[in-house]
Every structure is written in structure tokens, then in C-alpha cells.
N, C-alpha and C positions, 0 to 999 in steps of 0.2 A: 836176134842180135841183142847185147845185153848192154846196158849200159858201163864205162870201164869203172864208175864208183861203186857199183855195186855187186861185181864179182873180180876173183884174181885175173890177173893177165893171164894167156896163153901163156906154156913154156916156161913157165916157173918152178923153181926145182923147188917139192914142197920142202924138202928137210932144210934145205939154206933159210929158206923164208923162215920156216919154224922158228930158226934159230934169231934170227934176224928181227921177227915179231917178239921172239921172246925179254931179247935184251932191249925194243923198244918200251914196251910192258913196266919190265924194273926200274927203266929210266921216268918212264911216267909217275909208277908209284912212290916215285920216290922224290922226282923233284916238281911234279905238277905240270910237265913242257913235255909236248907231243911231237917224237921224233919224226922226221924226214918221211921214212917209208911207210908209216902208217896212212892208210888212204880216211880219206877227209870223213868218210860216213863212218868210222870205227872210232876216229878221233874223236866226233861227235859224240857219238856213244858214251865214249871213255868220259867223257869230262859230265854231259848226264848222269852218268852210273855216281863220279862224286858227288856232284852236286846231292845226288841222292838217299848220299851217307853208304854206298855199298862198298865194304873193302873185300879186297882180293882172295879174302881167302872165307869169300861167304857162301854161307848153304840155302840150297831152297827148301820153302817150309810146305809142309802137304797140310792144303785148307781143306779138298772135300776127301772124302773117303765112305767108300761103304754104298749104305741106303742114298744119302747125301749127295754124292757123287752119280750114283743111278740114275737119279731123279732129274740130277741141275743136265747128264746129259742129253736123257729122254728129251726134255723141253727144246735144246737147245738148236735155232734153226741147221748148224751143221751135222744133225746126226740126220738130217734124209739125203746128204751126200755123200755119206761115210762110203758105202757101197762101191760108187763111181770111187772115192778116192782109192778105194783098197784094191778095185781091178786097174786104177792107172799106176796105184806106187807098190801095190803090196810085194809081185815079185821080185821089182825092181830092188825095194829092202830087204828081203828076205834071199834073194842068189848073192848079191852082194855084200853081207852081211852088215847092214844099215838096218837103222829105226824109221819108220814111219810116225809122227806124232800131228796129231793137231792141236791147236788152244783154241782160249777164245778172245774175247776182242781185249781183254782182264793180264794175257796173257799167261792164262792157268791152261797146264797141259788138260785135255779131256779125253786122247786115247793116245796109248804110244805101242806100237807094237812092231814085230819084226823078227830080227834074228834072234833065237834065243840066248844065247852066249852074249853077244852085244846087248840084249836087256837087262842081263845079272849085273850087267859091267856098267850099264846107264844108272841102273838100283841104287847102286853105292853113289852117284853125285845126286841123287832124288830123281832124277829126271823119270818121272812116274804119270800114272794120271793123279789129277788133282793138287800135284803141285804147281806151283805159281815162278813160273820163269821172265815175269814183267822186268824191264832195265832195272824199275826202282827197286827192284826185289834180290836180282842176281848180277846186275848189269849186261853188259853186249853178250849178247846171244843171237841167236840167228829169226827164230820165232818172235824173242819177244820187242827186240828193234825192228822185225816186218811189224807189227804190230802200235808201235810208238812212230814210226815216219810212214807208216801207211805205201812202204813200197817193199819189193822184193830186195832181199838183202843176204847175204854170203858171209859166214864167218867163217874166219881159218886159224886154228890152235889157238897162239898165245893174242890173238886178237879178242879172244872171250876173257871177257873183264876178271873172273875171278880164277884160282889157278886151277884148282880141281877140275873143270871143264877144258883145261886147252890142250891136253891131247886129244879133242873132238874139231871136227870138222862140220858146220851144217849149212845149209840154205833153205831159206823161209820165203813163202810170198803171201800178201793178207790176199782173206776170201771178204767181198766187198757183198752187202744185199744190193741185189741186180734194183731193186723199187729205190733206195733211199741213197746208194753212194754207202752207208754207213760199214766202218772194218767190221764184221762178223766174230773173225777170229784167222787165224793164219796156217797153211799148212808146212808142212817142214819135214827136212831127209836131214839127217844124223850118222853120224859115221865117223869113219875113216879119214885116211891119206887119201881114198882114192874119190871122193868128193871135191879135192881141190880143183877141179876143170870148170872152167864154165857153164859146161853145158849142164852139169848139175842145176845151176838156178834157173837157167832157160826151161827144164825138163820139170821140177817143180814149179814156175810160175804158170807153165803149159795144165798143168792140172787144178793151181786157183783158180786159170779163167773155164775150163770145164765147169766147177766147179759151179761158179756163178751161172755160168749158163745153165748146169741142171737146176739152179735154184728157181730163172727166172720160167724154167719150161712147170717144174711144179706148183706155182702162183694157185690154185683154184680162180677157175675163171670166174666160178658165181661169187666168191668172197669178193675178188677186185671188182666186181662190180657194185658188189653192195657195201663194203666197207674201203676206209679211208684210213689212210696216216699222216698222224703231225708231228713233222720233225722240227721244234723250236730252242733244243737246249743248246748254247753257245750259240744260236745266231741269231744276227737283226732281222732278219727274213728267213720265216716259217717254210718249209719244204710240205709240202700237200702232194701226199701218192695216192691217187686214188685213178679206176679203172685201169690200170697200168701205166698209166704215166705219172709226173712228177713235175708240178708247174712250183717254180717260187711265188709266196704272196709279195706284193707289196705291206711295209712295216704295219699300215693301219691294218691292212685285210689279213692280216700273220693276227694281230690281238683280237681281232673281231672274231674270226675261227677258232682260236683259244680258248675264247672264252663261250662261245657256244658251244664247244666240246665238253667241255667243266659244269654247262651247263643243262645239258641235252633235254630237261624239260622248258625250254626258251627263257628269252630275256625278254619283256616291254622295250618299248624302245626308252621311255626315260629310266630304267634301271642302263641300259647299255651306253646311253648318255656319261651318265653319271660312273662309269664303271668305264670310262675310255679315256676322260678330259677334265685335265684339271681344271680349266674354265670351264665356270657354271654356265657361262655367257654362251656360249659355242648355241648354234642355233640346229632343233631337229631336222632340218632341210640338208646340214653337212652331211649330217648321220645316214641319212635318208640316200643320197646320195654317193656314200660309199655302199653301202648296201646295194643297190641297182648297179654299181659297179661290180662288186663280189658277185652276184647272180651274173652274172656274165661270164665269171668265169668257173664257175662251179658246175652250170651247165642247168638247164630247166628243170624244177621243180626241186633243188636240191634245197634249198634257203626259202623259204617261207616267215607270213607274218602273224601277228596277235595272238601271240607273241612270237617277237623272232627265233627259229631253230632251225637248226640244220634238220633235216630228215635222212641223213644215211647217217647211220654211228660210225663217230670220227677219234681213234686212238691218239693219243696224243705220247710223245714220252717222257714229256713230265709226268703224267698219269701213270706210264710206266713206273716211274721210280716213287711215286707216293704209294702206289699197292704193294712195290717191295718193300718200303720203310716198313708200312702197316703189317707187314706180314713180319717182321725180325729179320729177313735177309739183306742184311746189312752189304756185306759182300756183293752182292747182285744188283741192288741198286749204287752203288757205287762204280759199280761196272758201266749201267747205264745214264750215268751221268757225264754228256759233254760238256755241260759249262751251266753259267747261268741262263734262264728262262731269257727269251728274248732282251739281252742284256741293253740294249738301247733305249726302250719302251720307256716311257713316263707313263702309260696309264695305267689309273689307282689303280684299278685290280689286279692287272695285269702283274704292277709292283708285287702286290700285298702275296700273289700267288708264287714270285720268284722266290721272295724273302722267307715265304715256311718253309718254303720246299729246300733252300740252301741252307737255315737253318735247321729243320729237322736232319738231315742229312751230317751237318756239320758234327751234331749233339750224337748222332748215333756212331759217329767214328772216334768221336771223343770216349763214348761210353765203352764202344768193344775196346781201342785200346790196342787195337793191329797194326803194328808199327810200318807194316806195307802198305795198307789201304791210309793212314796219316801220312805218310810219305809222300803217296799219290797225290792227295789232296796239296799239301803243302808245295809240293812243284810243281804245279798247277797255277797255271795264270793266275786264276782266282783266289787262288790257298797262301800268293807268296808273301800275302801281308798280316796272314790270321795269325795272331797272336795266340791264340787258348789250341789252335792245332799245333802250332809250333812246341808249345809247352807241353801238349800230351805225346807229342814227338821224340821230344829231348828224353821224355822220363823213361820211355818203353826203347827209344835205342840210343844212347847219348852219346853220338859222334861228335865229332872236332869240328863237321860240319852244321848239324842240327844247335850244337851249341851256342856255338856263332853266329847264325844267324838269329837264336831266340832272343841274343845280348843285343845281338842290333835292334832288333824290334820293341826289345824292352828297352832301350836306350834312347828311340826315337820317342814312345810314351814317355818317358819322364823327361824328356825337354820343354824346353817355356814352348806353347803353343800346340804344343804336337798331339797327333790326332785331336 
């Protein structure tokens, strides 16, 4: 059973609808008011998609390509389910004359494959590997809104934001890592008229959750034993997957794992004093004391002392995204970035760690200069007040929207008081 916001109703004549979508569509781009029959998750869309500067008649841009493209998908957790996915959808797109595609959590296509005819035919709108079908990029589409609301989602014709895409029909569902919750990337069927049915997104979300499942069945038992993940970007409370499950820290035991991750040759306890609390005063017995608390939940022997370290190597993904700054893939770590570093957190270090890692990140979106990955950023809780994004925004795409918003921003600066 499918949710009714996020596929057609039963029994809907597609060519009325088409029609019916289409002149909603016009009326939107035209006067900014979301007519009647459009359902509330496309509306949604639609008015993301402006917010994001994309107009109607935009192209998607192909980032990887080639060696590039090889590589980012060798790595990428979804190609040890490619397999499963190609025996549950491949014939399904290929009798039917549909595309199979997946992306990734970025919403960049990384395989699209299927009918041949319907691929020459996809070629001409990009929908290729290695182009990027994100909302900020092309707006509503079916992969890259699974992707943006983290559920399965149904497009149909003139409901795809820009016009080149709406004699396509598709349905997307994200594939989630079975360890962390975190979107992966999304799978998606493309086509036709004959996609409008329901059971199209029942039938593709049926292969996400495969999907996940083959994920959690390939874990290596002896990694989840020996190693751990910390998932802290965008939350107050750190996520810790380790042995196969997935306990939240509390805020203090989230910075104190942090920071002995960052740290893996240990802390003293008055360096981790001093690296947690802004009062000097704070007494090492508090300290002391979460500590004996974290060892209880970590499980025996994992946390040790003189000096304090964890003893299983603990990934963290802010680490993630500082080996990808360090490396130039710009792209990549912006992909994996959900938000700021424990954004609640007061302690020093804790701070000083959020602040490079958002700055370096900031500086390297500024410098490439990729008016999607600034986008991202700028419609972004955190982006929606950065002034020096905004501005490297406006230059590389200068929408009616981007403009406006950089005047306000620079308007707010130059009043008595502001920032």
C-alpha cells in the first residue's frame, strides 16, 4: 500500500492528467501560486526547485565522466547491490521499455541503463551516468526528490519541474545504510505512460528495501566487530554503530567519542578537561564520572586510561569529509556533509573542530565555483545566511532569486547594528 501523496491515484486517465499538470506547471511559472490538482509533495518541490534558482527550461550538467566516474563508483557503498538491483528491475526496464538508474545520496546519476531506444532518448535531456539530477540542479524529479525528502516519490509528466523532462514518467525510493539510517542514494524506474500506476513505486520501493537488506547481510562480521562509526554532522546527539547496532550518545559522551576519535593516540584527562569545558573550575571527578558512564556503554575494554583512548578505531564523518577536502574532491565531501559538527556543543575543541571543518568546506565551494554545489549549500539551513556563498552564487548563476536574496543579505549588513 502506498501512501496517496506520494503516487497517482488509481484510474487516472494519464493523458487528461498530462494535460491538467501541464497547464498547472504554466500557471505556477508564471504567477508563483500552486494550482488545486497538484499534490502537496510536487508543490513542495516546485517551490524548492525556485527557491533554488532552477527555471524550467534547465539542463543537467554531467560532473563525473570517464576514469572519474569509474572510480567514485567502484567506492561507492551501492555498487555491491547493483547485481540484486539489476535482477529485480533490469527486465522489468528492458520488456517494458524503461530505464533503470540509480544515484547517490548528491543525487548524481551513477548507472542508467535499459532499453536502448529509451537511452538515446534519455541522452538528449542528460539523464546519463554522472550527471547530477539533485532538485537544486534540475528541480522535481523522481530520484532526486527521493533523495531530498528521504521517501519514495512518483513523478508524472508536466509535474517535473523543468519542461524537457515532462513527457517522462518516474518513481524513486532512497536506499538508506541499514548501520546508520543515512540516504545512500536512491533507485529509480523512468519511462513512459505506462509508469503511471501505482504499483510502479510499490514495485521500486520493494527493491530499496531488498536493497538495504542485501546491504545489512554484507556488513563483514569481523569489521563490525572491530570497527565503529560516528555519525555527528547535523546532530546534537552523535550516532555510534558499532558491532551491528547503533546506540545514540548522550551530548557530553557524543564530544568525548569525538574527540577521542580525532584523537586515537589518547587524551590525559586534563587535556580532555580542558578540551570539553569552558569552566576551568569544572572539577576532574565530573570528568571522571562521565567516563565510567561511557565505559558502560561502550562495552568492556573498549575505553581505557593514561591516557584516555578508545581501543577499536572509531570513523567519524566529519573525518570523512576532512580526507575529502584534503584530497581536492570537493564534490564528495560536500555530498558528505549533513550539517554542522555537533551544532549544540559549547566545547572548545569540539567548536574549534566544527569551525575548520565548515569553514574549509565553505572556502572550497567558494573556490570551485559550481553554481550546484553553492546552491546546495546556500539552501541549506546553515548556508541561508552566508553572505560570501551567496555572492559566489549570484556571479556563477544570477537568478531573480539568488539576486534577492544576496540584496537582502547585504542589506541586513549595512544596517545600524546588523551582524
Amino acid at each position: 500500500m502506498t501512501d496517496s501523496w506520494l503516487a497517482l491515484e488509481p484510474g487516472a486517465d494519464p493523458v487528461e492528467r498530462a494535460r491538467t499538470l501541464r497547464r498547472a506547471h504554466e500557471a505556477f511559472t508564471e504567477a508563483g501560486t500552486v494550482p488545486r490538482p497538484v499534490r502537496p509533495v510536487v508543490a513542495e518541490s516546485w517551490r524548492r526547485s525556485v527557491r533554488a534558482g532552477v527555471g524550467p527550461d534547465a539542463t543537467a550538467s554531467v560532473e563525473l565522466m570517464d576514469d572519474d566516474l569509474g572510480a567514485y563508483r567502484a567506492e561507492h557503498p551501492l555498487a555491491r547491490v547493483m547485481p540484486l538491483i539489476r535482477e529485480l528491475l533490469g527486465t522489468f526496464a528492458a520488456d517494458g521499455e524503461h530505464l533503470l538508474a540509480v544515484c547517490d545520496a548528491h543525487g548524481r546519476l551513477l548507472w542508467v541503463e535499459g532499453h536502448p531506444a529509451t537511452r538515446r532518448r534519455a541522452d538528449r535531456m542528460n539523464f546519463v551516468p554522472g550527471a547530477r539530477w539533485a532538485e537544486s540542479a534540475v528541480g522535481t524529479n523522481a530520484p532526486g526528490t527521493a533523495v531530498a525528502v528521504g521517501r519514495p516519490v512518483q513523478v508524472f509528466t508536466a509535474e517535473h519541474f523543468i519542461r524537457r523532462v515532462q513527457p517522462w514518467t518516474c518513481a524513486a525510493a532512497p536506499v538508506h545504510d541499514p548501520r546508520t539510517g543515512r540516504v545512500l542514494g536512491a533507485v529509480d524506474i523512468t519511462g513512459g505512460d505506462g509508469l503511471a500506476h501505482p504499483h510502479s513505486l510499490g514495485f521500486v520501493q520493494a527493491v530499496a528495501r531488498a536493497a538495504e537488506s542485501q546491504l545489512a547481510l554484507l556488513v563483514p562480521r569481523s569489521s563490525a566487530a572491530e570497527a565503529a562509526e560516528l555519525t555527528a554532522l547535523g546532530r546534537d546527539e552523535a550516532l555510534l554503530s558499532a558491532d551491528g547496532r547503533g546506540v545514540r550518545l548522550s551530548r557530553r559522551h557524543s564530544e568525548i567519542v569525538l574527540l577521542l576519535a580525532h584523537h586515537p593516540e589518547g587524551l590525559t584527562g586534563d587535556e580532555l578537561l580542558c578540551a570539553l569545558y569552558e569552566d576551568e573550575a569544572v572539577p576532574p571527578v565530573t570528568l571522571r564520572a562521565e567516563l565510567a558512564r561511557l565505559r558502560g556503554i561502550l562495552g568492556p575494554g573498549r575505553l581505557v586510561s593514561r591516557p584516555y583512548r578508545l581501543t577499536m578505531p572509531v570513523e567519524s564523518d566529519a573525518a570523512v569529509v576532512e580526507r575529502r577536502l584534503r584530497a581536492g574532491a570537493v564534490a564528495a565531501a560536500a555530498t558528505a556533509y549533513a550539517g554542522p559538527l555537533l551544532p549544540g556543543s559549547r566545547a572548545p575543541a569540539v567548536a574549534r573542530i566544527r569551525r575548520r571543518l565548515a569553514d574549509g568546506l565553505r572556502a572550497a565551494l567558494i573556490a570551485c565555483g559550481d553554481p550546484d554545489l553553492l546552491a546546495d549549500w546556500a539552501h541549506a539551513p546553515w548556508g541561508e545566511d552566508d553572505l560570501d556563498v551567496w555572492r559566489a552564487l549570484a556571479a556563477v548563476r544570477p537568478t531573480a532569486a539568488a539576486r534577492s536574496r544576496l540584496a537582502a543579505l547585504e542589506s541586513e549588513l549595512a544596517a545600524p547594528g546588523g551582524w
